[in-house]
C-alpha positions as CSV (number, residue, x, y, z in Angstrom):
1,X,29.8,27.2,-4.8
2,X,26.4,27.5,-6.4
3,X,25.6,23.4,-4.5
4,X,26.4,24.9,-1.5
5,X,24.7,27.6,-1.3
6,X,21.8,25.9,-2.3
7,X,22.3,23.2,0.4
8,X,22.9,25.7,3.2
9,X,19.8,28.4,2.3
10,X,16.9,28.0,4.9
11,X,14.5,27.4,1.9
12,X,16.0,24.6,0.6
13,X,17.0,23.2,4.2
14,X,13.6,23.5,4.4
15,X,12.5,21.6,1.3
16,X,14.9,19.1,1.3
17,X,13.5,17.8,4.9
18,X,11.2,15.1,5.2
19,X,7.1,15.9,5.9
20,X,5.6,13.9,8.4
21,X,3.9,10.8,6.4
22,X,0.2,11.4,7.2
23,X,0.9,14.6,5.0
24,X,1.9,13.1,2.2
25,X,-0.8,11.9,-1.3
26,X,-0.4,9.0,-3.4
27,X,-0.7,9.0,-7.2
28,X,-0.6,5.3,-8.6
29,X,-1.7,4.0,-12.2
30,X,-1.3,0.7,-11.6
31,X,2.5,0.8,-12.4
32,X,4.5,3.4,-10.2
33,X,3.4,5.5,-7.7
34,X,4.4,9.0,-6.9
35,X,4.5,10.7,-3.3
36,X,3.5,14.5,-3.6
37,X,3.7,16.6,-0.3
38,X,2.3,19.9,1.0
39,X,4.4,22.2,-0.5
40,X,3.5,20.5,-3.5
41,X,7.5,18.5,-4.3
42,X,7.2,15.4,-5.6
43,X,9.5,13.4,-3.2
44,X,9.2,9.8,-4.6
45,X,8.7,8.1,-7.9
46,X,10.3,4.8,-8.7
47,X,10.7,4.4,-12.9
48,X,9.7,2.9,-14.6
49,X,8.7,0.4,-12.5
50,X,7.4,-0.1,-8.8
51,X,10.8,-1.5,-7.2
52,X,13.1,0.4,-9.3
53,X,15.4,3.2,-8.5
54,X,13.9,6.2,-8.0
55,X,14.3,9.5,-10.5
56,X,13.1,11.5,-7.3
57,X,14.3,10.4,-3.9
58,X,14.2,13.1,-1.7
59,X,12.2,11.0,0.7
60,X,15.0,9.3,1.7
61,X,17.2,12.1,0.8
62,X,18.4,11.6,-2.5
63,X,18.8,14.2,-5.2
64,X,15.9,14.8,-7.2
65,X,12.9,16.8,-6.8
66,X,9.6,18.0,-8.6
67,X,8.7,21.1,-7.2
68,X,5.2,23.2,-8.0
69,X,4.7,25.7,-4.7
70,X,3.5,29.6,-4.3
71,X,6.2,32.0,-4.8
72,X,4.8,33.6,-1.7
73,X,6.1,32.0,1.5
74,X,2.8,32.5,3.7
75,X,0.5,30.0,3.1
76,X,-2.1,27.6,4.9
77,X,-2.0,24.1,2.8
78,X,-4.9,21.2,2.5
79,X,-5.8,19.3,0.0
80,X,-8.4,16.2,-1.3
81,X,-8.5,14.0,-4.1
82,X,-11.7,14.3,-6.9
83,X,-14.2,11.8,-6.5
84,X,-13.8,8.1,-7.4
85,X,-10.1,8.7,-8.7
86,X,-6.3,9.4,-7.1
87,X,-6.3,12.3,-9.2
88,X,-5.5,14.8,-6.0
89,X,-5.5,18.4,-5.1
90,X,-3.2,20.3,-3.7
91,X,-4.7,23.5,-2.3
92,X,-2.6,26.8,-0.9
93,X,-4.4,29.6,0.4
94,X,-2.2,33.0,0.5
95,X,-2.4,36.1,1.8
96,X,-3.8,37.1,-1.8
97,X,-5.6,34.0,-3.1
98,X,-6.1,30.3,-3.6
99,X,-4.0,28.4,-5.9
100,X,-4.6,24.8,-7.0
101,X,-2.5,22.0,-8.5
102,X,-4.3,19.0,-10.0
103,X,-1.8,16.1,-9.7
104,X,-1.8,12.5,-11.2
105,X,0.0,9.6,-13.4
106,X,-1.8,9.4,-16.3
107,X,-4.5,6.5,-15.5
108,X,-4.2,3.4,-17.0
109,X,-0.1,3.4,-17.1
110,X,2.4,1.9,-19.5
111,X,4.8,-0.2,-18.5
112,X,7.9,1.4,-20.2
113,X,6.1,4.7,-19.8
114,X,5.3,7.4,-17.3
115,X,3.7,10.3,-17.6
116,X,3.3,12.7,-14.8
117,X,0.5,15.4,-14.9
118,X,0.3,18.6,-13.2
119,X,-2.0,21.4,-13.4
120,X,-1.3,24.9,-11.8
121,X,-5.1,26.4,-11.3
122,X,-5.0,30.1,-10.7
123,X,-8.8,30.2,-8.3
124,X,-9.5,33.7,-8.0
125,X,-6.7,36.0,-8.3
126,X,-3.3,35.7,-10.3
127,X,-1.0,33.5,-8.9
128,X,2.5,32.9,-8.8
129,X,4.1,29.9,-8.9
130,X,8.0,28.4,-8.2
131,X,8.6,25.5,-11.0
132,X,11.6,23.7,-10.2
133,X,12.6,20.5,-12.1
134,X,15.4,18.8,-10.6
135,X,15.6,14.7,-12.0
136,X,18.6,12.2,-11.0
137,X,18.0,8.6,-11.3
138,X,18.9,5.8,-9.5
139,X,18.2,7.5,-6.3
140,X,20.1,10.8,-7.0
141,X,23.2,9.3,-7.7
142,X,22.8,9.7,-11.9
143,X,23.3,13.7,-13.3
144,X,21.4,14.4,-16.5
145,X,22.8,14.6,-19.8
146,X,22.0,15.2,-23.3
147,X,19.9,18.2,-21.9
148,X,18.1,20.4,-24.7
149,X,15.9,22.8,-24.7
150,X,13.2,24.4,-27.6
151,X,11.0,27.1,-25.5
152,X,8.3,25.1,-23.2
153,X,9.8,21.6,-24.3
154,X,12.8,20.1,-22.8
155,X,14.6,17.0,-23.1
156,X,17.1,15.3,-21.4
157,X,18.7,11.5,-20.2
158,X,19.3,10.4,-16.4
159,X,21.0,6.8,-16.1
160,X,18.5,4.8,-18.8
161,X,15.5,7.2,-18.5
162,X,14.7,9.6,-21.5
163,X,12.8,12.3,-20.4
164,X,10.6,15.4,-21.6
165,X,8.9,18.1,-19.8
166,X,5.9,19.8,-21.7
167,X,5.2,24.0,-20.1
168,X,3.2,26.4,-22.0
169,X,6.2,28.7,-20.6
170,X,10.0,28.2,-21.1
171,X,11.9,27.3,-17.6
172,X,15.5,28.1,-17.7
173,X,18.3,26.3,-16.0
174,X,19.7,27.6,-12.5
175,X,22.2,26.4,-9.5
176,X,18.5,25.3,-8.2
177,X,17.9,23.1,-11.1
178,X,17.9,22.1,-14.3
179,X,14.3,23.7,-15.0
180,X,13.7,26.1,-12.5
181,X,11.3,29.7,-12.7
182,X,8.2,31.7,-11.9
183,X,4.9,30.8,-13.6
184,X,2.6,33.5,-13.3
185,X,-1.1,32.4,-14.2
186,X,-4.3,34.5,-14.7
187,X,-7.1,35.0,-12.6
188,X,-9.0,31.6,-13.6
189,X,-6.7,30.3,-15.8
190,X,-4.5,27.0,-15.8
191,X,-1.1,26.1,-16.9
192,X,-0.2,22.5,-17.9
193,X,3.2,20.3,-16.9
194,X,3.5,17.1,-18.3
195,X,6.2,14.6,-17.4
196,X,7.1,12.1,-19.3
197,X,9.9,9.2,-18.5
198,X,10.5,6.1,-20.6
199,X,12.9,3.5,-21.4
200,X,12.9,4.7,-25.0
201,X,13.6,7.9,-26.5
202,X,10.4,10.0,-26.6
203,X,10.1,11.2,-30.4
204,X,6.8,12.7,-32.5
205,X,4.9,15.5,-30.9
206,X,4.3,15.8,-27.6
207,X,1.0,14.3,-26.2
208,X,-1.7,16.9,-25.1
209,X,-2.7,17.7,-21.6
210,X,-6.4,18.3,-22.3
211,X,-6.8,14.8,-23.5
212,X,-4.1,13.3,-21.3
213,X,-6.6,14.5,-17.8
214,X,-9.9,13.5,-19.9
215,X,-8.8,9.8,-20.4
216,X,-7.5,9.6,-17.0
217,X,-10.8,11.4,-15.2
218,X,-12.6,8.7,-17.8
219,X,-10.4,5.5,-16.8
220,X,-10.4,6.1,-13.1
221,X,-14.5,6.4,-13.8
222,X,-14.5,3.1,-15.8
223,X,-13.1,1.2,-13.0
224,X,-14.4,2.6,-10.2
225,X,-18.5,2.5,-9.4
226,X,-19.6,3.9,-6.0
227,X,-20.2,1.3,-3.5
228,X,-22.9,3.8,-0.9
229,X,-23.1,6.9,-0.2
230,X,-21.9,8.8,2.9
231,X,-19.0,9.0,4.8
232,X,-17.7,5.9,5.4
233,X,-18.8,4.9,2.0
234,X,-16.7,7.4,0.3
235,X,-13.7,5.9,2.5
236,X,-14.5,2.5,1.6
237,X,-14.7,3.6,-2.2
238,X,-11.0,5.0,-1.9
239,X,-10.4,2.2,-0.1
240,X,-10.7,0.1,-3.2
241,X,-9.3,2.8,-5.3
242,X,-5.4,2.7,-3.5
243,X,-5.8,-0.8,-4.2
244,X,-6.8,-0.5,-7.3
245,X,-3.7,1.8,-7.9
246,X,-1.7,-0.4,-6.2
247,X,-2.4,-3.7,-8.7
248,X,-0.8,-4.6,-11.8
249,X,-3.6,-4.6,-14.3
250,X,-3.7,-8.8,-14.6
251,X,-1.4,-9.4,-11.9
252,X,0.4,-8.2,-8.6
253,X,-0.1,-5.5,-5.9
254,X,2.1,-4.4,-3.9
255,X,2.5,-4.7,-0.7
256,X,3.2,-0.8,-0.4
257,X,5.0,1.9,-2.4
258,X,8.5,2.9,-0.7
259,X,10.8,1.4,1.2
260,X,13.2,2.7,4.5
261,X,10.5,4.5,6.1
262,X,10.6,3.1,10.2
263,X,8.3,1.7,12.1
264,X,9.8,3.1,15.2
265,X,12.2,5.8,15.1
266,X,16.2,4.4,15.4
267,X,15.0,1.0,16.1
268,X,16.1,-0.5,12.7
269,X,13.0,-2.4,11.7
270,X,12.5,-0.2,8.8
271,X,11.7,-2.8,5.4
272,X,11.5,-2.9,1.6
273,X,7.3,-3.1,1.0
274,X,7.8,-2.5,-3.0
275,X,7.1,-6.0,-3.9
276,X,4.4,-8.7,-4.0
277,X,3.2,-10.5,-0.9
278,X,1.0,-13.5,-0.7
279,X,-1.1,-12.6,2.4
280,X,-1.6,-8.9,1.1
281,X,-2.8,-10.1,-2.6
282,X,-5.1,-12.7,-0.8
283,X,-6.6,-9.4,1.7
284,X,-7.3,-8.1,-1.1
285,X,-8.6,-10.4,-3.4
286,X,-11.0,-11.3,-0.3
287,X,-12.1,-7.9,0.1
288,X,-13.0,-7.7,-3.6
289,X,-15.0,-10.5,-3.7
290,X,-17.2,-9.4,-1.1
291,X,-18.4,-5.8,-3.0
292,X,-18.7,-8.0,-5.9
293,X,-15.5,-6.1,-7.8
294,X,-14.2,-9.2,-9.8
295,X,-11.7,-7.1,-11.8
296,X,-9.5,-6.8,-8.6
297,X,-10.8,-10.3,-7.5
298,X,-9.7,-12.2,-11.2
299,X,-6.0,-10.5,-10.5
300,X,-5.2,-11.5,-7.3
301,X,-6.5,-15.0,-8.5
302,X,-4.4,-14.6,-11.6
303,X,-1.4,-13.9,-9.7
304,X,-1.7,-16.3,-6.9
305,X,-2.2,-19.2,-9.1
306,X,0.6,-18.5,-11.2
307,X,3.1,-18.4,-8.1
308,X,1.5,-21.8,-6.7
309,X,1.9,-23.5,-9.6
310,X,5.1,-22.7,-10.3
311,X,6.9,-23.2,-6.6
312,X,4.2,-25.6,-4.9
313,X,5.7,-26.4,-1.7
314,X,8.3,-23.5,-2.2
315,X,6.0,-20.7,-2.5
316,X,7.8,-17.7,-0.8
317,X,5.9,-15.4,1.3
318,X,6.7,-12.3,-1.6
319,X,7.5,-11.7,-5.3
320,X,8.4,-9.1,-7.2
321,X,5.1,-7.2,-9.1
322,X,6.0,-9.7,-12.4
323,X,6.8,-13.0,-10.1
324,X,10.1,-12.3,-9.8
325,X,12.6,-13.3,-6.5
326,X,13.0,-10.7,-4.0
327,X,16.3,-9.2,-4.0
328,X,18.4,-9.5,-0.8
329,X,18.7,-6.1,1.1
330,X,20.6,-3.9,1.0
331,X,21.6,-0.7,2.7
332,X,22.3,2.7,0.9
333,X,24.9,3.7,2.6
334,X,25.1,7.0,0.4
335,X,21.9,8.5,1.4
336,X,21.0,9.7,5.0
337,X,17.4,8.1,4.9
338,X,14.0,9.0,6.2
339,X,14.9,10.7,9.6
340,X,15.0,7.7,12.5
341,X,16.5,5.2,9.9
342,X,19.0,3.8,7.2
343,X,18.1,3.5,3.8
344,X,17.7,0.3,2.2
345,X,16.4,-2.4,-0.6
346,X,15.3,-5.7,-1.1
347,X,14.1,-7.7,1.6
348,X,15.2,-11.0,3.5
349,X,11.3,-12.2,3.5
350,X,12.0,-14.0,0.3
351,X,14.1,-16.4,2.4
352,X,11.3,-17.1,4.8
353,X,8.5,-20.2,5.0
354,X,5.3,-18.9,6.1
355,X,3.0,-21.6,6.6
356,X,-0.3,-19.3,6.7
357,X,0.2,-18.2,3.2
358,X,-0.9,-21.5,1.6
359,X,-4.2,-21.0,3.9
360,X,-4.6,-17.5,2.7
361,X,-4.0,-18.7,-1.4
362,X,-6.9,-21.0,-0.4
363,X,-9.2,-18.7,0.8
364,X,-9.3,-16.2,-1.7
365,X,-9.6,-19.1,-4.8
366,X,-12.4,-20.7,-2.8
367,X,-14.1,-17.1,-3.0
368,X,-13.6,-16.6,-6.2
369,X,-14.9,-20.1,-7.1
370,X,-18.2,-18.9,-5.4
371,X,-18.3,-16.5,-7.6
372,X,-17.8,-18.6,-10.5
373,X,-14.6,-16.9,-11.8
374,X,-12.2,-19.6,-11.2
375,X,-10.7,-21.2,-14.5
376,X,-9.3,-24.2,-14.7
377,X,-5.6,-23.7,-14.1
378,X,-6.8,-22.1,-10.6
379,X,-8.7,-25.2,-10.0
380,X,-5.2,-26.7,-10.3
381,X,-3.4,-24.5,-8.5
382,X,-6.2,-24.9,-5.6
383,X,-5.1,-28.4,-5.5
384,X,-1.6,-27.9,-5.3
385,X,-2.3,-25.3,-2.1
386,X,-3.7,-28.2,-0.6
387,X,-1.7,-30.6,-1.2
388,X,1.5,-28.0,0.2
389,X,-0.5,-27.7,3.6
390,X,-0.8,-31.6,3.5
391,X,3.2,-31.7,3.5
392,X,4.2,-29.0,5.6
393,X,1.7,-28.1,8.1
394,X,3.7,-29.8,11.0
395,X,7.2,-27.7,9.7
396,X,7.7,-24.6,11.8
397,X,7.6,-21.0,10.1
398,X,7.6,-17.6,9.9
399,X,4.1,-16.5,10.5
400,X,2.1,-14.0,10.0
401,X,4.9,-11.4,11.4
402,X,7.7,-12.4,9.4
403,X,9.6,-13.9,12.7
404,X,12.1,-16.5,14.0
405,X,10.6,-20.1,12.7
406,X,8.4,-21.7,15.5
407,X,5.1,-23.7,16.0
408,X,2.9,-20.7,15.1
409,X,-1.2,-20.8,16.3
410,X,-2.1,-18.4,13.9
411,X,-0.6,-19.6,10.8
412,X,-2.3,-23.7,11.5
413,X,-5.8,-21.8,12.3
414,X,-5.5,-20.3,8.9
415,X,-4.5,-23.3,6.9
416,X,-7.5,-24.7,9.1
417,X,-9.7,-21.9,7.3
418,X,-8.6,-21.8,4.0
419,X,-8.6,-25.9,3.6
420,X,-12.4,-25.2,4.6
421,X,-13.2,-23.1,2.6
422,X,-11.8,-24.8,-0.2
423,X,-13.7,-28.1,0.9
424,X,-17.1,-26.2,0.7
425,X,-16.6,-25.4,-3.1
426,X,-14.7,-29.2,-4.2
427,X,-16.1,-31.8,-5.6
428,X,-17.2,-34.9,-2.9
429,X,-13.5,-36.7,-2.6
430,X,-11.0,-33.6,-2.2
431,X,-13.7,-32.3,-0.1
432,X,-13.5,-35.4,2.6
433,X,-10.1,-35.3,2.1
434,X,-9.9,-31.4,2.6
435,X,-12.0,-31.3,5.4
436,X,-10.6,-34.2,7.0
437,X,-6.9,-32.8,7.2
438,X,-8.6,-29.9,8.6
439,X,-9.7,-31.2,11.3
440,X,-6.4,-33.4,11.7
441,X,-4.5,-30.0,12.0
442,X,-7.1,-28.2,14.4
443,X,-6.8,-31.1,16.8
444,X,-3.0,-31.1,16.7
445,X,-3.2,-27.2,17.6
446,X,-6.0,-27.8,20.0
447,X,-3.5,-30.5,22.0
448,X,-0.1,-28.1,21.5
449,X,-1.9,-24.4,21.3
450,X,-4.9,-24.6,23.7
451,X,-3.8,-22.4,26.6
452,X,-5.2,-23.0,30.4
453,X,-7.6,-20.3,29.8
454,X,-9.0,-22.0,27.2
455,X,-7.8,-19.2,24.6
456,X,-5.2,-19.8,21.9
457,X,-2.3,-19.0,22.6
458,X,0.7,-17.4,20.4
459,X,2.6,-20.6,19.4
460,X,2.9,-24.2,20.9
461,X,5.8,-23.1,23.2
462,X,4.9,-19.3,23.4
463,X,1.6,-18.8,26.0
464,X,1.4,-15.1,25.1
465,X,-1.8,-13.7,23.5
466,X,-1.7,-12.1,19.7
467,X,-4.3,-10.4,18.3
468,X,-3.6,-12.2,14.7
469,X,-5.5,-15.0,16.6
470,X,-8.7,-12.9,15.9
471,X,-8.6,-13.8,11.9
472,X,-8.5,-17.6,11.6
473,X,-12.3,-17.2,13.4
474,X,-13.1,-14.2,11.3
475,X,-11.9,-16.8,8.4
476,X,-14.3,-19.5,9.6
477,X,-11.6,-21.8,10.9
478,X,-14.1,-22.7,13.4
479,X,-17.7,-22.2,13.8
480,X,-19.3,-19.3,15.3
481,X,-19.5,-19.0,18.7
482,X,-17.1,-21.5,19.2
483,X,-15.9,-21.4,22.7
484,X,-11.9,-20.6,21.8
485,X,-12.9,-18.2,19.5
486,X,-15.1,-16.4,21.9
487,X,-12.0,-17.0,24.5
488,X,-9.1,-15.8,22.5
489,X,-11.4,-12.4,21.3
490,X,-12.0,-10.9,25.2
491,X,-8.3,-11.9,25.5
492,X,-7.2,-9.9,22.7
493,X,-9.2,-7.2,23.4
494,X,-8.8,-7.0,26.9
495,X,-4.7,-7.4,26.9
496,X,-3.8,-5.6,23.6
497,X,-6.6,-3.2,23.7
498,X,-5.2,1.2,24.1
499,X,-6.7,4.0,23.6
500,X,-9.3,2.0,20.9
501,X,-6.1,1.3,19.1
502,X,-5.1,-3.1,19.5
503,X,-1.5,-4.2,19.1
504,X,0.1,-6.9,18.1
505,X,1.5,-8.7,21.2
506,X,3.5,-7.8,24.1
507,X,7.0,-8.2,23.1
508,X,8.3,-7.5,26.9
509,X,7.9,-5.8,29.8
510,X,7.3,-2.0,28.4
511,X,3.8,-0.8,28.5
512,X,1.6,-0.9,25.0
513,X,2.9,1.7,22.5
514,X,6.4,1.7,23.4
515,X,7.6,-0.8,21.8
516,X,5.7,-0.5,18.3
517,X,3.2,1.5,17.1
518,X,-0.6,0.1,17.6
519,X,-1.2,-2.2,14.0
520,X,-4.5,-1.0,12.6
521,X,-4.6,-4.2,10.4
522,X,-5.5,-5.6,14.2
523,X,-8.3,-2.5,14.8
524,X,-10.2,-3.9,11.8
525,X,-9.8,-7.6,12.5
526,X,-11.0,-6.5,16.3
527,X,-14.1,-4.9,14.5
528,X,-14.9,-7.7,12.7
529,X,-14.4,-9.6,15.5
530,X,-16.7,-8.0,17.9
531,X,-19.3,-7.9,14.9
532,X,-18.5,-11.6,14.5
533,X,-19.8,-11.9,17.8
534,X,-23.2,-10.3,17.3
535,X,-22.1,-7.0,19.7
536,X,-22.1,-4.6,16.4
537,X,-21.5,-1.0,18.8
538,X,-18.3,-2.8,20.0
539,X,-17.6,-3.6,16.1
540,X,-18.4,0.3,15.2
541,X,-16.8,1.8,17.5
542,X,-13.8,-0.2,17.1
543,X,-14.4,0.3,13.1
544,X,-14.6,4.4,13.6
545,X,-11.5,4.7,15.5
546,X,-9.3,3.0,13.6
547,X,-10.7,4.9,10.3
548,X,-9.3,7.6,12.0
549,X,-6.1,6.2,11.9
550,X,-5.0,8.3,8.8
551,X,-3.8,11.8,7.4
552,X,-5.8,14.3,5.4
553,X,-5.2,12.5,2.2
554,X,-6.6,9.0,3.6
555,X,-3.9,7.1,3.6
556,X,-3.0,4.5,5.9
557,X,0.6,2.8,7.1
558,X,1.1,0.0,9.0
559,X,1.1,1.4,12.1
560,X,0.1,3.9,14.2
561,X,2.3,6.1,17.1
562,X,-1.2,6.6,19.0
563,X,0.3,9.1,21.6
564,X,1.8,11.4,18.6
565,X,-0.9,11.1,15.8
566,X,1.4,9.9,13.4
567,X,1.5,7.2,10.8
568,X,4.8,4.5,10.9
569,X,6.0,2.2,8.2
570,X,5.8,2.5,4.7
571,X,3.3,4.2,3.1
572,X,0.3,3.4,1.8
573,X,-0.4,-0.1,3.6
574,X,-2.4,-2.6,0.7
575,X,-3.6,-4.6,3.8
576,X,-5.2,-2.2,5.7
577,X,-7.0,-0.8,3.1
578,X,-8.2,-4.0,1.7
579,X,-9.0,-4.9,5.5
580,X,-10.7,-1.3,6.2
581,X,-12.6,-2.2,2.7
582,X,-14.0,-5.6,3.8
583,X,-14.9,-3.8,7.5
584,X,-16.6,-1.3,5.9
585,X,-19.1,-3.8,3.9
586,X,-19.5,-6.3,6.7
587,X,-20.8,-3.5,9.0
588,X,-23.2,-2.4,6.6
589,X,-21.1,1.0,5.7
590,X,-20.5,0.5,2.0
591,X,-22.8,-1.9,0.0
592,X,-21.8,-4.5,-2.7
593,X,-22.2,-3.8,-5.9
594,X,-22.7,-5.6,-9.3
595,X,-19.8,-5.8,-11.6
């Protein structure tokens, strides 16, 4: 009876229903990530690792909930995250003060480790403060055992997790939770919550919060080095920062942090992002390179030559964080979802042949190797790249947009790049050779994917325009001002172009925006287009309003529902970050700096 009620009250109706994405922070340590909303519930945090099952799911609407909020029910929410970090705060103003919680995952993480920090600042009057601990594993579906409790220390077990809560103040079970109570916290005082969740059991004393928050603040400062001042230089520095969060330390990033969230509402495209992808990792190795951070530059390299080297001509298009195979999906049929779509893991990609990838690998070593960081095996794996694009280019693939196998423009123009690129930086044979197979496969596409107009078109047997035809020129597949280039930009721009906002492609009939959200990947490539072509307001103006295209914490998703405001897909996007990074230096808003 106790369940129920707490299912049917219109409080925890209330918290147990979704927030709309742009409302929602990130905390990331380069492991895991955690999604915290505005009434301050942790809704998502996969443990230990990035595409494990969550311990709190209610994203999707699983059991399992971390809950710091004002015990009064008025209140105005907003929120920021401190300087040069993802250490964020949540901020509540009531009807008789301000209340604060400093949130983060202790910065650098463990592997087999989590630890969850939360601070409960009390601004200028005493506040009050619901603490409700509610952990199930394996998205909701695992009840805790083993549960003990010594005043402010608890432990307990869900599925293979051991975990232990640290409060200056003992919480006592209830039909809300296993932890659950009031915290009431001076005038200018602070109370400390530490989570902790491993795969081992958690023995000795339990670590302390002071110097928990100083070598995270410390870390994040470490890493981190500002890039320009003002406003879109602050943007640009958090840029980096998600996808800092987002990497591996010597390896992957992913792609994004959840999975199941849609990209349009009932319309079943809604997809696994918690894993590796080539074209991402190659973003954002780019985008490092150009503000001269090597640390992010020398991972993506890491990781893309170990995946080259060891499938070649079988590279897959994504990996799990450790190089890993995708896992097929799956849909969780026990859990309602993210309102407007099903629930599910894995994802099919792994099955797919995407030409452009190889082209992408190419660019971001040839980068790297102008920046003398390229070892040896990378040198090799460069090679091999190559020699892949040599051997496939004429197979049909996948693309850039993960669809049906055809003749795709974009994905020959960016082998056509990257096989330049890596021709400028190779010693005189391979770069004859390099060059020479470029131009082999730009005259194929020229004869097949030329269209009337004298734009490229989307693939040899599909005339439509695609505004993923604006990168292979931003890549330097050809040079600039090239007459197809010019051609295929006022194309774009003019046919895909709403509100400031570009989309991908027409899919049919329906006007722009009902189909899919606009792809603010395709804003920033249209700014770099337009400052590509020497008209820089165009490439500002396109540059601000797709900035714009994000919630009070910053974030960005995929896409964007332009009529509504609201962010689609899953959430935070590594591309458009890395590509909002690299827009950002090229238009003079954020400066390189020395590493």
């Amino acid at each position: 009876m106790a369940r129920n009620k707490r299912t049917n009250s219109p409080e925890a109706r209330h918290l147990d229903s979704p927030n709309v994405l742009r409302e929602y922070a990130l905390l990331a340590d380069g492991q895991r990530a955690a999604l915290v909303g505005p009434n301050g519930n942790i809704v998502w945090l996969c443990a230990p690792r990035w595409a494990d099952p969550p311990l709190f799911s209610g994203l999707l609407g699983g059991r399992g909930s971390y809950l710091v909020t004002p015990t009064e029910r008025r209140f105005v929410w907003g929120g920021q995250y401190e300087p040069d970090s993802l250490i964020w705060i949540n901020r509540w103003v009531t009807t008789d003060g301000i209340i604060e919680t400093r949130e983060a995952l202790a910065f650098p993480g463990d592997a087999q480790r989590v630890v969850l920090l939360r601070q409960i600042r009390a601004v200028d009057q005493e506040a009050k403060v619901r603490v409700r601990l509610a952990p199930r594993a394996n998205f909701g579906r695992e009840p805790l055992r083993q549960v003990r409790q010594d005043g402010g220390l608890w432990h307990a077990r869900s599925g293979d997790l051991h975990l232990r809560h640290t409060c200056g103040h003992p919480l006592k079970p209830s039909a809300e939770g296993p932890l659950d109570g009031e915290l009431r916290v001076p005038a200018g005082g602070q109370v400390d919550l530490v989570l902790e969740i491993a795969t081992q059991p958690l023995e000795g004393k339990p670590p302390d919060a002071a110097e928990l928050w100083r070598i995270t603040e410390k870390s994040w400062q470490d890493v981190l080095r500002p890039l320009s001042r003002g406003t879109a230089g602050r943007d640009a520095i958090f840029a980096y920062t998600v996808l800092r969060g987002l990497t591996q330390p010597g390896g992957g990033m992913v792609a994004a942090v959840t999975t199941g969230l849609p990209e349009r509402a009932l319309a079943g495209r809604n997809y696994d992002y918690r894993y590796a992808w080539i074209r991402d990792q190659s973003f954002a190795g780019q985008a490092a390179a150009l503000i001269g951070r090597h640390d992010l530059l020398d991972d993506a390299v890491r990781f893309l030559t170990d995946r080259v080297l060891a499938d070649g001509d079988r590279l897959a298009p994504a990996y799990t964080i450790d190089g890993g195979t995708v896992p097929s999906e799956e849909e969780l049929t026990f859990l309602p979802g993210y309102p407007g779509a099903k629930a599910r893991t894995g994802n099919w990609v792994g099955g797919q042949f995407q030409l452009d990838a190889y082209g992408d690998v190419l660019l971001v070593l040839a980068a790297a190797a102008e920046r003398g960081r390229l070892e040896a095996t990378s040198w090799h794996a460069l090679t091999v790249a190559a020699q892949a694009i040599e051997k496939r280019w004429r197979s049909p693939d996948s693309g850039i947009w993960e669809l049906p196998a055809q003749q795709w423009t974009h994905s020959k123009l960016t082998c056509v790049a990257g096989l330049r690129a890596a021709a400028r930086i190779a010693p005189g044979g391979l770069a004859g050779r390099w060059a020479s197979l470029a131009d082999t496969i730009l005259a194929d596409t020229t004869t097949h994917a030329l269209h009337p107009s004298g734009r490229w078109q989307r693939a040899y047997d599909d005339p439509r325009v695609d505004s993923a035809l604006l990168l292979p020129g931003i890549r330097g597949a050809l040079p600039e001002g090239d007459p197809r280039t010019e051609a295929t930009r006022r194309a774009v721009l003019t046919e895909l172009q709403k509100d400031g906002y570009l989309y991908r492609f027409r899919p049919d009939r329906r006007p722009l925006g009902d189909a899919e959200g606009a792809f603010l990947l395709c804003g920033f490539a249209a700014a770099l287009a337009e400052w590509q072509a020497g008209d820089a307001v165009a490439a500002n103006r396109w540059f601000e309003r797709n900035r714009a295209g994000c919630g009070p914490p910053g974030l960005f998703t995929e896409e964007l529902d332009v009529a509504q405001r609201q962010l689609r897909g899953n959430l935070p996007q590594a591309f458009v970050h890395a590509l909002m990074l690299e827009t950002a230096v090229r238009l003079g808003h954020a400066a390189p700096c020395a590493d």
